[in-house]
KEPANU-123670 format. One record per residue (C-alpha): x, y, z; residue in one letter; chain; residue number from 1. Coordinates in pm, 1 decimal, padded with zeros to 6 digits, m for minus. Layout:
N
u	v	w	code	unit	pos
X	Y	Z	a	A	NUM
...
***
This chain:
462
u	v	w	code	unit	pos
m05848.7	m02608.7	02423.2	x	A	1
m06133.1	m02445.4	02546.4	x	A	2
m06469.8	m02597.7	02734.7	x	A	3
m06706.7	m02579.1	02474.6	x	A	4
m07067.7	m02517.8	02595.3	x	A	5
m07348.1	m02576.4	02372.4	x	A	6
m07677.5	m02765.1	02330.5	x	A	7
m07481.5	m03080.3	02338.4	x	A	8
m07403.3	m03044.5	02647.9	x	A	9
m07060.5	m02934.1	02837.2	x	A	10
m06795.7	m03102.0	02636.2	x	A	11
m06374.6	m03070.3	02638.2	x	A	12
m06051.4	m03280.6	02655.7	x	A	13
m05942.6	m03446.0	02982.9	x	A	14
m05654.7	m03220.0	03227.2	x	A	15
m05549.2	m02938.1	03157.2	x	A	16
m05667.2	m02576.8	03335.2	x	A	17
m06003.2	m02532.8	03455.9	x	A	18
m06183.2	m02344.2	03245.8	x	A	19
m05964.4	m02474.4	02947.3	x	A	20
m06071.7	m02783.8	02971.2	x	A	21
m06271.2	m03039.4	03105.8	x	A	22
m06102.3	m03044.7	03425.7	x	A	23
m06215.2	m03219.2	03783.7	x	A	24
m06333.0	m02827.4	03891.0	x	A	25
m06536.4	m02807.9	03573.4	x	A	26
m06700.4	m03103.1	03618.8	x	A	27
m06772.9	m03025.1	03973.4	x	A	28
m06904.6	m02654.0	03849.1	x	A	29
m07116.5	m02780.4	03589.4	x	A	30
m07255.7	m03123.6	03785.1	x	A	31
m07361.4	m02843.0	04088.4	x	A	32
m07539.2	m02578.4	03821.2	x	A	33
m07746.6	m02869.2	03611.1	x	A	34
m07853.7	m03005.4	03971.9	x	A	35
m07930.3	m02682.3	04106.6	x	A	36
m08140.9	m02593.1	03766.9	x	A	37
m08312.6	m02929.0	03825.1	x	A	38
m08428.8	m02850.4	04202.5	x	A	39
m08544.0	m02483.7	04106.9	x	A	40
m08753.8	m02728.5	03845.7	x	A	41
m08890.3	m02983.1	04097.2	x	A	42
m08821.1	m02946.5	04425.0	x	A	43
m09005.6	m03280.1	04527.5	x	A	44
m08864.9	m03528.7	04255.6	x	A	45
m08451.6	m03572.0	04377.3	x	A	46
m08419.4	m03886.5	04121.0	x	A	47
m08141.6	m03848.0	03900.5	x	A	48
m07967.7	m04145.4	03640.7	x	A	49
m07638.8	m04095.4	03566.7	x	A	50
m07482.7	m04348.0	03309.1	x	A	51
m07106.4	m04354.7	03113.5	x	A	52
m06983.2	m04483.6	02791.1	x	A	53
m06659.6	m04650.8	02771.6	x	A	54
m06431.1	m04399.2	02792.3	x	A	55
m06100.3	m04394.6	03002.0	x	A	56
m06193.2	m04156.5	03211.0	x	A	57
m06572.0	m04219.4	03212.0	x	A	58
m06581.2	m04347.0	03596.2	x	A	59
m06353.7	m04086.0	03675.3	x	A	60
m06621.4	m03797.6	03532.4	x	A	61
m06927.0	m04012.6	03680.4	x	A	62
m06807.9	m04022.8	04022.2	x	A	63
m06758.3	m03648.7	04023.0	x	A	64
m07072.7	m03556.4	03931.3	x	A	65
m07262.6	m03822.3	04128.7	x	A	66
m07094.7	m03678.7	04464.4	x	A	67
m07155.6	m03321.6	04352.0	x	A	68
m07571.5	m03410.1	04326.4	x	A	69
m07551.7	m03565.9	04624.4	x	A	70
m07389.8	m03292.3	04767.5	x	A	71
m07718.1	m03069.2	04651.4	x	A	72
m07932.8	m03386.6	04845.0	x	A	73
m08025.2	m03539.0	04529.3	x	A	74
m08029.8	m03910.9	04484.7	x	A	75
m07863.9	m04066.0	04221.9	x	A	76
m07919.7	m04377.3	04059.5	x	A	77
m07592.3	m04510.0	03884.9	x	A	78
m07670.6	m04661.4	03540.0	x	A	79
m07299.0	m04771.4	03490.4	x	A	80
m07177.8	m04865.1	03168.9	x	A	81
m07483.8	m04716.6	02936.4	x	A	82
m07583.6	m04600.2	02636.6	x	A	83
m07747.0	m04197.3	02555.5	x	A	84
m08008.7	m04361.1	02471.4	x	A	85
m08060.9	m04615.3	02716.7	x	A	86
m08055.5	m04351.8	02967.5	x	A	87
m08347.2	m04093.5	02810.0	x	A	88
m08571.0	m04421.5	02868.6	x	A	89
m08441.2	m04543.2	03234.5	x	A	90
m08540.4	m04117.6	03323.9	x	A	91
m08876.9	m04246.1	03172.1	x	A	92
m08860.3	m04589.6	03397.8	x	A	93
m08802.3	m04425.9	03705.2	x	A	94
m08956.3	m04117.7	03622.7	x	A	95
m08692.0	m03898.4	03768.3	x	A	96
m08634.7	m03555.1	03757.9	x	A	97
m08344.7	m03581.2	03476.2	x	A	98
m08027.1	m03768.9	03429.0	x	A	99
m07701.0	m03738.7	03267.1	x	A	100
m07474.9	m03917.3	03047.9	x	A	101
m07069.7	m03928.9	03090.5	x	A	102
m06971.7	m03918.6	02680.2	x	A	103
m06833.8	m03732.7	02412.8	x	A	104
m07035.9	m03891.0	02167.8	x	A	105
m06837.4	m03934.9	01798.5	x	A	106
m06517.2	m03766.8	01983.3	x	A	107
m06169.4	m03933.6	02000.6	x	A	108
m06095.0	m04080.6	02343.8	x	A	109
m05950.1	m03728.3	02493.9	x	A	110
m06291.7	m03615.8	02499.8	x	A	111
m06546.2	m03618.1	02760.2	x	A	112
m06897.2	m03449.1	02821.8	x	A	113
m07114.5	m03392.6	03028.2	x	A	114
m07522.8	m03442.9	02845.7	x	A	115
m07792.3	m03332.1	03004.7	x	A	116
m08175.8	m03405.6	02996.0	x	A	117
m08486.4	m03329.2	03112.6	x	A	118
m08788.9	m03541.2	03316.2	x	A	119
m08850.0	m03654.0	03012.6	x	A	120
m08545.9	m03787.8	02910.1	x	A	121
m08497.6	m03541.7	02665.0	x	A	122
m08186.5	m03280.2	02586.1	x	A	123
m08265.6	m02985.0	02795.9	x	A	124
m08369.6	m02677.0	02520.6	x	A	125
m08112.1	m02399.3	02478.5	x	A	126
m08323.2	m02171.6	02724.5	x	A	127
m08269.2	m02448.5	03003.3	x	A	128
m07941.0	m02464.6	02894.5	x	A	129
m07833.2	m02085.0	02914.6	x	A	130
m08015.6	m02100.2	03281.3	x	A	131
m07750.8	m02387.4	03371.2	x	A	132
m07457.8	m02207.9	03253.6	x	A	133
m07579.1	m01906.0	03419.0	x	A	134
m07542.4	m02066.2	03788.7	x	A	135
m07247.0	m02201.8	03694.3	x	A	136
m07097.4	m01872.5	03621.2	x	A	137
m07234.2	m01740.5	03910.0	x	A	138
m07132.9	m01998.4	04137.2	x	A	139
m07557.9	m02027.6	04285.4	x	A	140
m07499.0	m02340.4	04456.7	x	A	141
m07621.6	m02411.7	04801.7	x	A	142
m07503.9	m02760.7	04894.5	x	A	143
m07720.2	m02959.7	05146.0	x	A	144
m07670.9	m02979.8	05490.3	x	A	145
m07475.9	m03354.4	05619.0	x	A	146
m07867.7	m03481.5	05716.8	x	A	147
m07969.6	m03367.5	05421.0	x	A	148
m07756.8	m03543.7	05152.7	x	A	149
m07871.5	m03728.3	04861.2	x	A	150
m07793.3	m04088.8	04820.5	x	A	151
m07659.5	m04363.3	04552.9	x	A	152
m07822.1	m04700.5	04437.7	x	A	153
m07677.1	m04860.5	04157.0	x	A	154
m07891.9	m05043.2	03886.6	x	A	155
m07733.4	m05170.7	03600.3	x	A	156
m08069.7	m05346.3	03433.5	x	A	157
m08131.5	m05064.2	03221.0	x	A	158
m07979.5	m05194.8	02937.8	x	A	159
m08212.4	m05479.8	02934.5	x	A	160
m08507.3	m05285.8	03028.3	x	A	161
m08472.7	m05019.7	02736.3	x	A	162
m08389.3	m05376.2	02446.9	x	A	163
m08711.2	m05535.9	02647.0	x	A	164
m08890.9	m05205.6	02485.6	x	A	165
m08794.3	m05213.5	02171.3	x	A	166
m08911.2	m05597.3	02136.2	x	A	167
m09227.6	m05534.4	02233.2	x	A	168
m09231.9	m05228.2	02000.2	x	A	169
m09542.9	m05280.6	01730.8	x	A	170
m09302.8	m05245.1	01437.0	x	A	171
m09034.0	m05494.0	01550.2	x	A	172
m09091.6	m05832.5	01407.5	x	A	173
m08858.0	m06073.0	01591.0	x	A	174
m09036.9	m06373.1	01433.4	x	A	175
m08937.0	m06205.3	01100.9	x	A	176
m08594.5	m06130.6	01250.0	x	A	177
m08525.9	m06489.5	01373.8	x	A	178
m08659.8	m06648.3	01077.8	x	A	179
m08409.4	m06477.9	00802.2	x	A	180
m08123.1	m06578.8	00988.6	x	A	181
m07881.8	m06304.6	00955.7	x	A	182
m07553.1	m06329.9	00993.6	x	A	183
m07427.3	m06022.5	01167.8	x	A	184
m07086.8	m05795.9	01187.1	x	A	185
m07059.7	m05553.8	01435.0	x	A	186
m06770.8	m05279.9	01494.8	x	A	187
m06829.4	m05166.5	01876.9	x	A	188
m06568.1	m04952.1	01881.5	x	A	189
m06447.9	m05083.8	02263.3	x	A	190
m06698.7	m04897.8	02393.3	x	A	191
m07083.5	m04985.2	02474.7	x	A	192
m07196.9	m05092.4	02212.4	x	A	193
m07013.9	m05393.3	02242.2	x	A	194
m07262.7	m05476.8	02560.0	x	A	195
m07551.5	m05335.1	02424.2	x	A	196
m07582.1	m05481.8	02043.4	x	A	197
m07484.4	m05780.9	02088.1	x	A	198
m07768.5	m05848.9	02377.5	x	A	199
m08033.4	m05660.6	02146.1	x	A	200
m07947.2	m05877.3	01855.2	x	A	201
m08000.3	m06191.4	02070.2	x	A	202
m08327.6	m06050.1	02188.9	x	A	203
m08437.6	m06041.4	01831.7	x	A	204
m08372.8	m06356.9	01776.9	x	A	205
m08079.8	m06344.1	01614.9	x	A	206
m07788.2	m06662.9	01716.9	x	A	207
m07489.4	m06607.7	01931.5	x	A	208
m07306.3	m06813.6	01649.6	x	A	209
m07414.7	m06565.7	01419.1	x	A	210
m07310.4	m06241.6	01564.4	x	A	211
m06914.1	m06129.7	01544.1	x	A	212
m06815.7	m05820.2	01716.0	x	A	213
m06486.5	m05622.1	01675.8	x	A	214
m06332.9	m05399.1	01930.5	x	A	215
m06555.7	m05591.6	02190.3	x	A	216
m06344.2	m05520.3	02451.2	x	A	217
m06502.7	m05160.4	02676.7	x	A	218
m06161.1	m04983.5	02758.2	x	A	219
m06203.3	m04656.7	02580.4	x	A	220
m05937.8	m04698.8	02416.1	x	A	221
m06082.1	m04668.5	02025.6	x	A	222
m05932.8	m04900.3	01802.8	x	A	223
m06019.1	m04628.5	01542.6	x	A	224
m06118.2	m04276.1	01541.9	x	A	225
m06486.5	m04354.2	01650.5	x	A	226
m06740.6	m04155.7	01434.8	x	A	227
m06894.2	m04405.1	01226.6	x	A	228
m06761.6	m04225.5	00900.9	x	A	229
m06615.6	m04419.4	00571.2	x	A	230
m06265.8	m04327.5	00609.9	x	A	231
m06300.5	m04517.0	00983.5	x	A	232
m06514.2	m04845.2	00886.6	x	A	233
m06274.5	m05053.9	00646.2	x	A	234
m06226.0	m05335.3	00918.2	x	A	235
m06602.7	m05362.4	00940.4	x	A	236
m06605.5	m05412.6	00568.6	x	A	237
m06311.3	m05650.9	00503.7	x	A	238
m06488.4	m05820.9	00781.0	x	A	239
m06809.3	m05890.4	00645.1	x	A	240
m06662.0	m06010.7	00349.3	x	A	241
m06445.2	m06227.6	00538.7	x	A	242
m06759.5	m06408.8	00767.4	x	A	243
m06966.1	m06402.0	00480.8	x	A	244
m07214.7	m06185.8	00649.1	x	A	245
m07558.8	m06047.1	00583.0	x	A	246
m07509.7	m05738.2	00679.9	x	A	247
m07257.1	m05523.8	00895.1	x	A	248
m07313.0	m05278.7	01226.8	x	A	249
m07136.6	m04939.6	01315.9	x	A	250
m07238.0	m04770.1	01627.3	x	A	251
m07045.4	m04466.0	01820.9	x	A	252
m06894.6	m04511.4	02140.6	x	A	253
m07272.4	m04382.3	02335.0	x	A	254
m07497.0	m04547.8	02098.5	x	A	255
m07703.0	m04350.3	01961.5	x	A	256
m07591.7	m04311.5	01558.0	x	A	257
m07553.3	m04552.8	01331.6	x	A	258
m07455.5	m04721.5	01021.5	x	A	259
m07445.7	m05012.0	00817.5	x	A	260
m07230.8	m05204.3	00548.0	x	A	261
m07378.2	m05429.4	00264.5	x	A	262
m07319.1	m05824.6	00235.9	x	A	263
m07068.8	m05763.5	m00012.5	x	A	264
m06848.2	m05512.6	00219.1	x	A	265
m06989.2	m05135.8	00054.7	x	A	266
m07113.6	m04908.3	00262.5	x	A	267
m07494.4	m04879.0	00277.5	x	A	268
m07412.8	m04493.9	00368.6	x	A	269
m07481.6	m04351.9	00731.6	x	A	270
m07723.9	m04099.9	00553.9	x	A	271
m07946.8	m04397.6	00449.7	x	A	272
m08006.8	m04517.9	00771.9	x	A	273
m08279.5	m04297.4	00827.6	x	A	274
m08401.4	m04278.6	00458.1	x	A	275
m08430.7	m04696.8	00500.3	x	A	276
m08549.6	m04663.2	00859.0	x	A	277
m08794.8	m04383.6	00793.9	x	A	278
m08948.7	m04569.8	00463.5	x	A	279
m09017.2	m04878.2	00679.8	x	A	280
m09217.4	m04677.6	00939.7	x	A	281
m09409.3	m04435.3	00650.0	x	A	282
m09497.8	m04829.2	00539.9	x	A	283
m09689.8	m04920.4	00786.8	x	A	284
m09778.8	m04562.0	00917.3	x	A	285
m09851.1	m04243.6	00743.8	x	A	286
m09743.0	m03887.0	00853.2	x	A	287
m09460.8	m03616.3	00863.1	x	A	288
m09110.8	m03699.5	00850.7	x	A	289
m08809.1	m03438.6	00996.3	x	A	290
m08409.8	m03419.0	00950.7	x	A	291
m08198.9	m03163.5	01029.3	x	A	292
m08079.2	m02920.3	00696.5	x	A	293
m07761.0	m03121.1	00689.5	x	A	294
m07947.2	m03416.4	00617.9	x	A	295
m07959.3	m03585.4	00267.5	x	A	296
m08263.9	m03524.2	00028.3	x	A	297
m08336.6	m03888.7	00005.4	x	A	298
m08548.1	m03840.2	00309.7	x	A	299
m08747.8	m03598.1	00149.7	x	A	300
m08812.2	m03837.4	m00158.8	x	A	301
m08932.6	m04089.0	00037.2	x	A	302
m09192.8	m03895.4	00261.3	x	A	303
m09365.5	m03724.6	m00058.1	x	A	304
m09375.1	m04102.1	m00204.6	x	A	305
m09571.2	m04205.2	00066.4	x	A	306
m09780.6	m03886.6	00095.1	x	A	307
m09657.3	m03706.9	00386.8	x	A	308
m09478.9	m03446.3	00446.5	x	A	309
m09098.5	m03338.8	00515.5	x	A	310
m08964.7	m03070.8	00732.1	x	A	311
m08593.1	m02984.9	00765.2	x	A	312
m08495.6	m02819.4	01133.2	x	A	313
m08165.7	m02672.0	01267.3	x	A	314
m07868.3	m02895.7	01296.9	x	A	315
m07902.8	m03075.0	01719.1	x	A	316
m08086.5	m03318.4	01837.3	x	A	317
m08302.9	m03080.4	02054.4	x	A	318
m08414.2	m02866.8	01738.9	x	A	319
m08482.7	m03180.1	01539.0	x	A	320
m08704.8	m03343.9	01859.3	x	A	321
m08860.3	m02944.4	01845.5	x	A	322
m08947.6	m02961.1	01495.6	x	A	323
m09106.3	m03357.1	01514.9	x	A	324
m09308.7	m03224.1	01805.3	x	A	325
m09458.7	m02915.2	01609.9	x	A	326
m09556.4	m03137.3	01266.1	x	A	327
m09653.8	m03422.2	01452.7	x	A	328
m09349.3	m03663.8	01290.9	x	A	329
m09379.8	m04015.3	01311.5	x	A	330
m09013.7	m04073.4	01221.8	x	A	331
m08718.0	m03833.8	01259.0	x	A	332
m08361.5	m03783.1	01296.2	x	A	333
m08011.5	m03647.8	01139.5	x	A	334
m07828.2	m03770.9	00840.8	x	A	335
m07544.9	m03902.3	01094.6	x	A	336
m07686.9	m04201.2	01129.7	x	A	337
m07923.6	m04099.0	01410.5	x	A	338
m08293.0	m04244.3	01405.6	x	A	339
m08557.9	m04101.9	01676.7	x	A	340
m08907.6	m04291.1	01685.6	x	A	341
m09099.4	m04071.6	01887.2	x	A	342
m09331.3	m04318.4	02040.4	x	A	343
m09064.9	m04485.0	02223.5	x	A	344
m08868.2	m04223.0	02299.2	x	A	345
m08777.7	m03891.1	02133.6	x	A	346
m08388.7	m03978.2	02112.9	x	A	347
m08142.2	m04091.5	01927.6	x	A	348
m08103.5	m04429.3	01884.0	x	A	349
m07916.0	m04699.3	01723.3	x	A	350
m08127.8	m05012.4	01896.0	x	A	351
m08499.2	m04912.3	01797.0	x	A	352
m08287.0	m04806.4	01420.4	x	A	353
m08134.6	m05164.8	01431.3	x	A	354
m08449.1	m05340.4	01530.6	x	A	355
m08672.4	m05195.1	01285.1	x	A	356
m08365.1	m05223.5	00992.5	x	A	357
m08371.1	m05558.7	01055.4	x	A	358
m08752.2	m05598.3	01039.6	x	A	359
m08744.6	m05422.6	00724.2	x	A	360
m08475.3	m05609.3	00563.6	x	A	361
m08692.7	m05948.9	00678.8	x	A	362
m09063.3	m05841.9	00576.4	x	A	363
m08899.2	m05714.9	00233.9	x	A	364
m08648.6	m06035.4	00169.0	x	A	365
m08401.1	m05805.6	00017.9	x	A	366
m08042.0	m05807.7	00108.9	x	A	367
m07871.6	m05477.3	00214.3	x	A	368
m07742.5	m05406.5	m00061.8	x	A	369
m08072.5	m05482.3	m00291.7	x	A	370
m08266.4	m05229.2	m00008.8	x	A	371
m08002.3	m04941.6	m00067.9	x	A	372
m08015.0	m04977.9	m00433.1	x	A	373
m08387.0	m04878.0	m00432.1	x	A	374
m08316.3	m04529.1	m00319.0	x	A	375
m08202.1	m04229.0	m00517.1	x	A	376
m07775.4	m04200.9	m00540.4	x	A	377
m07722.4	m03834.9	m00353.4	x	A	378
m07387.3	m03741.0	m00232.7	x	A	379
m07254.7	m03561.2	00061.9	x	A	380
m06899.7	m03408.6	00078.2	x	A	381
m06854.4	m03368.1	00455.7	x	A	382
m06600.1	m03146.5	00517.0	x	A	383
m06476.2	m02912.3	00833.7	x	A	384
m06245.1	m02640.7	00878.3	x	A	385
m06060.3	m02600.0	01222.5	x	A	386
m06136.8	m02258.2	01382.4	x	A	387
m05879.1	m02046.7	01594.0	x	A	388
m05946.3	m01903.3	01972.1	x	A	389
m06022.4	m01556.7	01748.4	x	A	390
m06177.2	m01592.3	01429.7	x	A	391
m06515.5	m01360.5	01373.2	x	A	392
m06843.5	m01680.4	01221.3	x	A	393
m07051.6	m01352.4	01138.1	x	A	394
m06828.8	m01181.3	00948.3	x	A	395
m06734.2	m01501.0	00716.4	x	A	396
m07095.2	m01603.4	00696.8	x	A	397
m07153.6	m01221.7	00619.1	x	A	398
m06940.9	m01199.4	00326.4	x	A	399
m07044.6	m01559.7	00189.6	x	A	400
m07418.9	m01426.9	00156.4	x	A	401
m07312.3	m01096.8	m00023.8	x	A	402
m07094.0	m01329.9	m00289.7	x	A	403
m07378.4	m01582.2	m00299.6	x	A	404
m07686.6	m01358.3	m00284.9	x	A	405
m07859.6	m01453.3	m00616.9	x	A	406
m07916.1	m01792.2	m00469.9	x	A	407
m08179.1	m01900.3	m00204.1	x	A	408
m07996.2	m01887.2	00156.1	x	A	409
m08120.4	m01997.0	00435.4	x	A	410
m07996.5	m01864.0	00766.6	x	A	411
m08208.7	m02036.9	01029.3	x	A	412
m07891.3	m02294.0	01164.1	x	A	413
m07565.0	m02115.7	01002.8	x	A	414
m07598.1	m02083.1	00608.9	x	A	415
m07778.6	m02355.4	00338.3	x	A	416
m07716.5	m02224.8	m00005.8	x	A	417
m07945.1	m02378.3	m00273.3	x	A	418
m07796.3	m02398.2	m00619.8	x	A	419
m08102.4	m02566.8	m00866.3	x	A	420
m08059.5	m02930.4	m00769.1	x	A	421
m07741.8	m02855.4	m00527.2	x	A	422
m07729.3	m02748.2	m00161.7	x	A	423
m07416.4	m02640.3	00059.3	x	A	424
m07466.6	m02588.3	00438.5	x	A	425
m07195.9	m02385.8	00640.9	x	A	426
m07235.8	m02402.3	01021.4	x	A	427
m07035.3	m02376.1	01346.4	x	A	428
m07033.3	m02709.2	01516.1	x	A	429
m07169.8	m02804.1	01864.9	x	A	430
m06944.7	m03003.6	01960.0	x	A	431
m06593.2	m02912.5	01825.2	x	A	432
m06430.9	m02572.4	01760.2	x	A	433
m06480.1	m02627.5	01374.3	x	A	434
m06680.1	m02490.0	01064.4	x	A	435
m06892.3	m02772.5	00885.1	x	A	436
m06919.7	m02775.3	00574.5	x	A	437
m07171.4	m03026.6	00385.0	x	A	438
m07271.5	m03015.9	m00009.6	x	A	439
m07515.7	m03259.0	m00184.4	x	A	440
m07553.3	m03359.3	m00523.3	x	A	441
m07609.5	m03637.8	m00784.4	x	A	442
m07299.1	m03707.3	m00858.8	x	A	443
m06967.6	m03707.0	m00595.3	x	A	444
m06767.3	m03525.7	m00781.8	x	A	445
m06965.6	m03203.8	m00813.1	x	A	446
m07081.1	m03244.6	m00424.0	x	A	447
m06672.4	m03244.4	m00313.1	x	A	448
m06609.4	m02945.9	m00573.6	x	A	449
m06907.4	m02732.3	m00418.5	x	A	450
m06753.2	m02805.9	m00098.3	x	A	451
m06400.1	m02753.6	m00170.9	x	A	452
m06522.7	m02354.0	m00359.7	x	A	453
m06706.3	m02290.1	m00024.1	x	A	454
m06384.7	m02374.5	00169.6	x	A	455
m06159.3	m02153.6	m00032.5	x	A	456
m06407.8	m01891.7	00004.6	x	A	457
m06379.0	m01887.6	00436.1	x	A	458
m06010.0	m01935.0	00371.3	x	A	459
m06012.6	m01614.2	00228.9	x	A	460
m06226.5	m01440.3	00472.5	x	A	461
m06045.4	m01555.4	00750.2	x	A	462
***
C-alpha cells in the first residue's frame, strides 16, 4: 500500500516498508519536513498542538512526531485525546505557529495520518503542502543542538475550551436547547467522540439521563467501519427506536463530519446536515453559501430561497475554506456531513453543526423527521472504484469527456457531467487510492443507474 500524500495530509496503513506505508521512518520524515516548513514560516513562534483520535496506534504516531519537533527546538503542546476540530481552535487559543492531528479521519482502524495546519488553524494550501513534501524528499532537516531543544507541556482542556465557544456562539440557544428536552442517541464509534459529544450535549443543556452513547469506549478499535455512511449506522437506528429518542448522532472517529437519524430510526441523510445547518444560519443571517461539487443541490435551493448566493468549489476542505473566503460565505462545507461556520473557525465541525441543529430543531418545534421533510428529496449514489499501483486518471477521464462531450463538463476537481436535471462527478480521492464516483437525481433509482453507466465506462478504459 503506498503513502498517499495529498491535501489531506500524509495518510497510510500502520507497518509495513517505509515508504509503503505509514511506517515509524515516515512519520519521523514527514513530522521533521512540516516542522522545518513551519520555522522557515516563523522563526520566533516554536508553539505547536499536537492532538490524536482514538486510534490504536494514535499515541504511538503522536509520540513520534512530538520528539521529532522537539528535535527541530520546537515546543509542543500535547492536546491528547482530541478532536480535528478541537485542535484548529486550541492553534487559535494559544496562537501557535500550527499544530497537527494524529487521524485518518473516515478510515478503518489500519489507517493513520498525519493533518497538518497552519497559524491559523487551518489545512495548510496545496502550495504549503508541495513545500513540505519537498524537504521531506530532500531530507532539509537541521535538528537543534541538545541546549537548543524544544519542550512538551501537556494540556488536555481543549476540549472544554473549544464546547465553551460554541455556547457562547450568537446562534446557539441553550435555553432553547434545554427547554425541548431531547432525548439523544449517539454512535461514537470508540473513538472521540464519545468524550467530546457527550460533554457538548451537557453544555447545552441537555440531561445526562437523556443522552445514550454506543461504542463509548476510546480503543480504536471500530465497532463498525467508521464513515458515518447508511450501510454503517443501523445500530444507531434500531437504537433510537429502542430509547424512544428525539433524535440520533453519528460522528467519525476525529469529529469533524456528521450525521443524524430521525425519531422514528430513518436516516435524516448526511447530505442534509448542511442543507438543515446552512438554512438555520441563512435564517438569521443573509449571504453566500459554498459546498464542494460533490455536494447535493439541496444546498443550492436553500441559499437562492433566502436570497443569497451558492458557489460549488473543488472536492477538500482547503478548496472549500478557499472558495468561502473569496464570496464572503457565511455557512459552508461538504455533503459528508461536514459543517464549517467561518466565524468560529473555518473547519470542519460536528460540535458548532450539533449545536446549531439542535437550536434549529428547538426555535422551529419540529421533530427531525418533520425538519427533513421540508427539503427537496435528491439522491446521491456514492460509489468508488479501487485503483491499481499503474492505472493512467488522465487517460480514463480523457476518453469519458470525448464519449460525453455534448453535455456540460466541468473539469475544475476531476470531471462533473451535467445531464438536464442530473449530475455525475468522477474524481481521484484524497485520501484512498480510489476513483469516486457520485450521481444526483430525483429519484434513487436513476441516481444509482447514472452511476453504475459511468462505472462500466472506466471499467472499460482501464
Amino acid at each position: 500500500m503506498s503513502l498517499i500524500k495529498s491535501i489531506s495530509g500524509i495518510r497510510g496503513t500502520i507497518g509495513g516498508k517505509p515508504d509503503e506505508n505509514l511506517s515509524p521512518i515516515d512519520v519521523v520524515k514527514f513530522s521533521a519536513a512540516f516542522g522545518t516548513w513551519l520555522l522557515q514560516q516563523n522563526t520566533t513562534n516554536k508553539k505547536v498542538i499536537i492532538g490524536r483520535d482514538g486510534r490504536i496506534s494514535g499515541a504511538m504516531v503522536q509520540e513520534l512526531a512530538a520528539a521529532t519537533l522537539i528535535a527541530l527546538g520546537i515546543d509542543v503542546i500535547d492536546a491528547g485525546l482530541s478532536t480535528t476540530p478541537t485542535i484548529e481552535m486550541a492553534i487559535q487559543f494559544e496562537k501557535a505557529a500550527g499544530g497537527m492531528i494524529i487521524s485518518a479521519s473516515h478510515n478503518p482502524k489500519e489507517w493513520n495520518a498525519l493533518k497538518l495546519f497552519n497559524h491559523l488553524g487551518e489545512f495548510i494550501s496545496a502550495e504549503d503542502g508541495k513545500q513540505v513534501l519537498s524537504i521531506a524528499e530532500k531530507n532539509e532537516f537541521n535538528f537543534a543542538s541538545v541546549d537548543k531543544l524544544g519542550n512538551k507541556t501537556f494540556d488536555d482542556t481543549f476540549i472544554q475550551k473549544h464546547i465553551q465557544a460554541i455556547v457562547a456562539y450568537d446562534l446557539v440557544d441553550v435555553q432553547a436547547i434545554k427547554k425541548r428536552k431531547f432525548k439523544i442517541v449517539i454512535d461514537a464509534i470508540n473513538s472521540t467522540g464519545a468524550i467530546a459529544v457527550p460533554a457538548l450535549l451537557q453544555a447545552l443543556g441537555v440531561k445526562d439521563s437523556d443522552i445514550v452513547v454506543l461504542n463509548s469506549e476510546v480503543t480504536g478499535k471500530f465497532a463498525h467501519n467508521p464513515e458515518p455512511l447508511p450501510e454503517h449506522l443501523q445500530e444507531l437506528c434500531n437504537a433510537v427506536n429502542k430509547h424512544k429518542a428525539d433524535i440520533g448522532i453519528a460522528v467519525d472517529p476525529d469529529v469533524d463530519r456528521l450525521s443524524f437519524v430521525c425519531e422514528d430510526g430513518s436516516l435524516f441523510g448526511e447530505e442534509y446536515t448542511l442543507v438543515a445547518v446552512a438554512d438555520y444560519v441563512l435564517n438569521n443571517r443573509k449571504g453566500n453559501t459554498v459546498s464542494n461539487m460533490s455536494s447535493t443541490r439541496a444546498l443550492k435551493d436553500v441559499t437562492l430561497k433566502h436570497g443569497g448566493n451558492y458557489y460549488p468549489s473543488a472536492v477538500g476542505e482547503v478548496n472549500v475554506v478557499n472558495k468561502m473566503k473569496a464570496v464572503n460565505a457565511v455557512i459552508g462545507g461538504e455533503g459528508n456531513g461536514g459543517v464549517i461556520v467561518p466565524d468560529l473557525h473555518y473547519g470542519r465541525d460536528a460540535l458548532i453543526g450539533i449545536a446549531l441543529f439542535l437550536t434549529f430543531l428547538a426555535k422551529e418545534k419540529k421533530s427531525v423527521k418533520q425538519l427533513r421533510n421540508t427539503y427537496p428529496d435528491y439522491f446521491i449514489s456514492k460509489n468508488k472504484i479501487e485503483l491499481g499501483k499503474d492505472f493512467n486518471i488522465q487517460q480514463i477521464f480523457d476518453q469519458i469527456t470525448k464519449k460525453y462531450k455534448k453535455y456540460p463538463i466541468n473539469t475544475e476537481d476531476g470531471l462533473k457531467i451535467e445531464f438536464e436535471n442530473d449530475w455525475v462527478h468522477l474524481r481521484t480521492s484524497n485520501t484512498e487510492p480510489i476513483i469516486r464516483i457520485y450521481a444526483e437525481s430525483n429519484f434513487s433509482t436513476t441516481a444509482d443507474n447514472i452511476a453504475k453507466k459511468m462505472m462500466q465506462d472506466i471499467r472499460e478504459v482501464m
